[in-house]
MIROZA-896800 format. One line per 8 residues: number of its first residue (from 0); for each residue x, y, z of C-alpha. Coordinates in steps of 0.25 Angstrom, whole numbers, plus 2048, in hexadecimal, padded with zeros to 3 digits. Layout:
NUM> X:Y:Z | ...
This chain:
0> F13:66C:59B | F08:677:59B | EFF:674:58F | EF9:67F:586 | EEA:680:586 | EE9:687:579 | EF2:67F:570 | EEA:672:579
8> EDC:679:574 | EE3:67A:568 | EE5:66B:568 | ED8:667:56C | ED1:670:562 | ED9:669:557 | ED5:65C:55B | EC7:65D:55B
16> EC6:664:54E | ECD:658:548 | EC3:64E:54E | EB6:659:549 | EBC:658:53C | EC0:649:53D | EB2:647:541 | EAA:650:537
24> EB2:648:52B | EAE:639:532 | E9F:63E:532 | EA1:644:523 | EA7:638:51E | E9C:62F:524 | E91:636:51E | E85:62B:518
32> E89:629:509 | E81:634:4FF | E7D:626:4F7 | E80:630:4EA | E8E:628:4E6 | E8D:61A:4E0 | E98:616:4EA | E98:617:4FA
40> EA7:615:500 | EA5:613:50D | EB4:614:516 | EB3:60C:524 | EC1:60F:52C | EC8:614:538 | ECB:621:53B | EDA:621:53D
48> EE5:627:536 | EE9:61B:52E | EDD:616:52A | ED8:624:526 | EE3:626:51D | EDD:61B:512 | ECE:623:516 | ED0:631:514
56> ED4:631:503 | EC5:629:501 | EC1:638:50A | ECA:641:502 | EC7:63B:4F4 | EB7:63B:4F7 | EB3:642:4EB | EBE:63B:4E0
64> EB7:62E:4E6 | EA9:635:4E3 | EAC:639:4D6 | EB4:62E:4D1 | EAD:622:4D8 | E9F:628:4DB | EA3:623:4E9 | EA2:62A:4F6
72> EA9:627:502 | EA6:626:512 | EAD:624:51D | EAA:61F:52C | EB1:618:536 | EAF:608:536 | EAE:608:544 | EA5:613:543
80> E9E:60A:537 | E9D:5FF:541 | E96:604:54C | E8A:60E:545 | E82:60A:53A | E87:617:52F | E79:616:527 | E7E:61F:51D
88> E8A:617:51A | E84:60B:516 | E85:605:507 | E92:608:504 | E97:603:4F8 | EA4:602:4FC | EA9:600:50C | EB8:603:50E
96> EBD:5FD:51D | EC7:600:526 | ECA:5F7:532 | ED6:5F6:53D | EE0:5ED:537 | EDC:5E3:545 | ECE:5E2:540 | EC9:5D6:547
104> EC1:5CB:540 | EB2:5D0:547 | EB7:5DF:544 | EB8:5DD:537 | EAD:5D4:534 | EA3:5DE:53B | EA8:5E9:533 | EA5:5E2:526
112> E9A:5DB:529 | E95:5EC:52B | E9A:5F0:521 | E91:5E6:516 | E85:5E7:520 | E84:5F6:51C | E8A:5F5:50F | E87:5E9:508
120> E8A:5EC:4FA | E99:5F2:4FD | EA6:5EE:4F9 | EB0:5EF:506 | EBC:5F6:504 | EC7:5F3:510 | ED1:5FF:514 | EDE:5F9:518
128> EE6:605:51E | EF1:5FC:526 | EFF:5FD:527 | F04:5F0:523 | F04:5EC:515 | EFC:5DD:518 | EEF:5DA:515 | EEA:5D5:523
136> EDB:5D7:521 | ED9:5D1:512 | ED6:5C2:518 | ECB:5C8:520 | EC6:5D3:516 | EC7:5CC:509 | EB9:5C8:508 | EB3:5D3:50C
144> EBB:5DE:504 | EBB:5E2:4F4 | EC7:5EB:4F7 | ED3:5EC:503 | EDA:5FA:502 | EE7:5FC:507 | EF2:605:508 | EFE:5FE:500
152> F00:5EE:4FF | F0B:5E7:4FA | F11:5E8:4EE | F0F:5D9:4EC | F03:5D4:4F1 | F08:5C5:4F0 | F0F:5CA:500 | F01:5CA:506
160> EFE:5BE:50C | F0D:5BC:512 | F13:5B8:51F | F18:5C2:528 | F1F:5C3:534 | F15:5CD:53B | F08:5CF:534 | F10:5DB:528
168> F1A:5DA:51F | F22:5E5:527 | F21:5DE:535 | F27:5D2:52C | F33:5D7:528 | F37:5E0:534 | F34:5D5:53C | F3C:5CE:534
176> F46:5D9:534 | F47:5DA:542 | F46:5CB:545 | F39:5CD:54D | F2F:5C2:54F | F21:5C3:54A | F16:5BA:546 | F13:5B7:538
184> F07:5BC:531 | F01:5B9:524 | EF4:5C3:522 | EEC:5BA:516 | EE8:5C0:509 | EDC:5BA:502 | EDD:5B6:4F3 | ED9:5C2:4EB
192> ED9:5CA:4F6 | EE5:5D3:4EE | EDB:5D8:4E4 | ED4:5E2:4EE | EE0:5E8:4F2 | EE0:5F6:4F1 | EEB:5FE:4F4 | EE6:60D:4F9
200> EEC:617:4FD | EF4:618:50C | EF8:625:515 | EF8:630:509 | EEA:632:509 | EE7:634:519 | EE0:641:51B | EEB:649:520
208> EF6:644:516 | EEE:644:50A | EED:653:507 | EFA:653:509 | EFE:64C:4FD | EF4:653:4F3 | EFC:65F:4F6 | F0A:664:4F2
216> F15:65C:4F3 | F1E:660:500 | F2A:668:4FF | F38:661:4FD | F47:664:4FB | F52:665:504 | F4D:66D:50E | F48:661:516
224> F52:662:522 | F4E:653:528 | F55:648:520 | F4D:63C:524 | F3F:63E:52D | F3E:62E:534 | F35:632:542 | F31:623:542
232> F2A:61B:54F | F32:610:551 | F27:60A:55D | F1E:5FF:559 | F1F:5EF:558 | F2A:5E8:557 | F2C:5E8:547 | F28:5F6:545
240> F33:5FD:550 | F3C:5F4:54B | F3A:5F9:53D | F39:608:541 | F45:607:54B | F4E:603:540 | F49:60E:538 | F4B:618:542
248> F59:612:543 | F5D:614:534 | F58:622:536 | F60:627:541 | F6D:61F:53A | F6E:629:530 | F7A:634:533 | F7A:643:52E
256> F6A:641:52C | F5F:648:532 | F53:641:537 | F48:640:540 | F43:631:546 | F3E:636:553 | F2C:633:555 | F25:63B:55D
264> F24:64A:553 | F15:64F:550 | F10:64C:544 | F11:65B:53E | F1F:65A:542 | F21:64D:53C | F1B:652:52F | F23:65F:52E
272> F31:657:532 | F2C:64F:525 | F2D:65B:51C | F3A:65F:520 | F3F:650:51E | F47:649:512 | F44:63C:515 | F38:635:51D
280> F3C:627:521 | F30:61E:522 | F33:611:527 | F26:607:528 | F1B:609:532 | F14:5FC:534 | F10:5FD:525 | F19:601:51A
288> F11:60D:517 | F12:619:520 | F0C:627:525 | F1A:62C:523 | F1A:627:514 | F11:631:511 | F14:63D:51B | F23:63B:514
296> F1D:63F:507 | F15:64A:50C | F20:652:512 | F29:650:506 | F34:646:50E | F39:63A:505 | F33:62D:50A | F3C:621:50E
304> F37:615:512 | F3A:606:512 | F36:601:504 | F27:5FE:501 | F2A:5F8:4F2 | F22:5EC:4F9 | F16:5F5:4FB | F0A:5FA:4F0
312> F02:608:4F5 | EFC:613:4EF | F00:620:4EE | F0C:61B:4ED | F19:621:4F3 | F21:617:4F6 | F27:615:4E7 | F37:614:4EB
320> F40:61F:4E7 | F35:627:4E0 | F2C:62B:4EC | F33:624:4F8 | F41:61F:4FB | F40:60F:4FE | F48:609:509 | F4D:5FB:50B
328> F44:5F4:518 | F50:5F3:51E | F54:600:51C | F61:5FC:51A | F63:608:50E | F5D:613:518 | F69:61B:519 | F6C:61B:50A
336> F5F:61E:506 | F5E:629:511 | F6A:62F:50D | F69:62D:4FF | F5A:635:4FE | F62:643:507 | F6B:642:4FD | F62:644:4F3
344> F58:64E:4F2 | F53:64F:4E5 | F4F:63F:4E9 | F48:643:4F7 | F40:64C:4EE | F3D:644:4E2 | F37:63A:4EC | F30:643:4F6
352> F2A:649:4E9 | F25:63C:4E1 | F20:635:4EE | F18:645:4F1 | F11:643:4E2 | F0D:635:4E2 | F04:63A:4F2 | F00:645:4EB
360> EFB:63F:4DD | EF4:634:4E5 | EEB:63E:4EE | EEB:64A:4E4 | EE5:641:4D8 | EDC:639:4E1 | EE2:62D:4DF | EDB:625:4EC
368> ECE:627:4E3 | ED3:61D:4D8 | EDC:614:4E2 | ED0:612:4E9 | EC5:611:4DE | EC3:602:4E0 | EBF:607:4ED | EB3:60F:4E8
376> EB0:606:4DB
């Protein structure tokens, strides 16, 4: 195949003006602290798509947090942080840490030890942007932080601490499901270690989402010609294509409905198949909470999704019947619900609407300010 030079110039141009601009923002958010607020932030983290989406509102919202905390905010990468001295980032008042979900004992100890080295006086702030609902970090971080912010817990705390088959609450009951083996984990939460729990806020706020949501809400009505968008990837260990297998399967079950489950479309594709969609099935990733929760909402698609009545998160769509249509885990009332939601359109728009205004009302009145003001106190 002859490739074309101009749309490959094309290409190349647009890439590296997204890393100019990428790089102008990391050298504008690392700036030395102007010493004129009473409150330093100071944000250590990973530049991935993840972990950027729990960064990005501190960003967004700089000026509500200056005004309302007399706090400013600075950002620079914790291996970054690691390996130069950052003069003009020292005596934070408060350090906010990201750190791979593997973090060895001497990666992490370095890290901290750093960190109260060039800012003795702060409180220390983790950033928990995994995917699992498990608290694997608090034995080792419990000492050393005043606060532990995560995207969504459990409903009932008393589950931390558990035994599980695989080291989450999902590999537990798929492997148990499915009958697969898997050693038992028990991740160890300390006494008290509940009351720094702060639940913030998960894939609204990435920087290309969250503008979405302070905008008008997307079109709906009938004139969505796919009944149920389901392009799921079924590959991955043994529990998770399992799990995703099975909801393929429930998928392409259906009779007389239209819907797409094959991978491998572009993401503007992906997005603009979304806007002509009814329904978006979002099974579990390796976490209950996913992208597609959120790009569903967006593009004005009724989310459906195995039921997260056991999970606590904020802003929150998952309120069953109201924003999002709740499915038994072994989607054992897919069909029904599937076929009840075509049925009824007048639902599909109620839910698509509500679960619109609650994104909307969170980033257009700034919530993340407040959510996270024990953050900046």
């Amino acid at each position: 195949m002859k490739l074309n030079p101009l749309r490959l110039l094309a290409g190349r141009t647009a890439q590296y003006m997204h890393q100019k601009r990428r790089s102008a923002r990391a050298r504008f958010h690392s700036r030395a602290f102007s010493r004129t607020t009473e409150r330093r932030v100071l944000l250590l983290t990973l530049d991935e798509r993840i972990p950027q989406s729990q960064v990005h509102p501190f960003h967004h919202y700089a000026r509500a947090i200056r005004d309302g905390h007399d706090a400013e905010v600075r950002e620079v990468t914790t291996a970054a942080y690691l390996e130069g001295h950052w003069p003009g980032l020292d005596g934070a008042t408060t350090v906010c840490l990201q750190t791979n979900f593997d973090v060895s004992e001497a990666e992490l100890q370095r890290l901290l030890d750093t960190i109260r080295a060039r800012n003795p006086e702060a409180q220390l702030v983790y950033l928990d942007w995994f995917a699992p609902t498990d608290l694997r970090l608090a034995e080792r971080l419990s000492d050393n932080v005043a606060l532990y912010v995560k995207k969504h817990v459990f409903a009932d705390l008393s589950r931390y601490g558990e035994v599980t088959l695989g080291d989450t609450n999902l590999t537990d009951y798929y492997a148990r499901r499915f009958g697969l083996e898997m050693p038992e984990t028990r991740f160890a939460v300390p006494p008290g270690f509940h009351d720094k729990l702060l639940v913030g806020p998960s894939f609204a706020t990435a920087d290309f989402m969250i503008g979405t949501f302070a905008g008008p809400a997307p079109l709906g009505g009938a004139d969505r010609p796919i009944d149920i968008h389901a392009r799921l990837a079924v590959k991955g260990t043994d529990w998770y294509q399992s799990m995703r297998a099975e909801s393929v399967a429930a998928v392409t079950a259906l009779e007389d409905v239209q819907s797409l489950t094959e991978t491998g479309v572009g993401q503007v594709q992906y997005l603009r198949e979304l806007q002509h969609a009814k329904l978006c099935f979002s099974p579990f990733g390796y976490g209950e909470v996913c992208w597609r929760d959120f790009e569903a909402v967006a593009n004005g698609a009724v989310l459906l999704k195995p039921d997260m009545s056991h999970i606590r998160t904020e802003p929150d769509i998952f309120r069953p019947c109201e924003t999002y249509m709740p499915l038994a885990w072994d989607l054992s009332d897919f069909e029904e619900k599937v076929r009840w939601l075509l049925a009824d359109e007048p639902l599909r728009a109620r839910l698509a609407r509500n679960a619109f205004a609650v994104l909307h009302d969170y980033v257009a009145k700034g919530r993340f300010v407040q959510q996270l003001a024990p953050v900046f106190r």
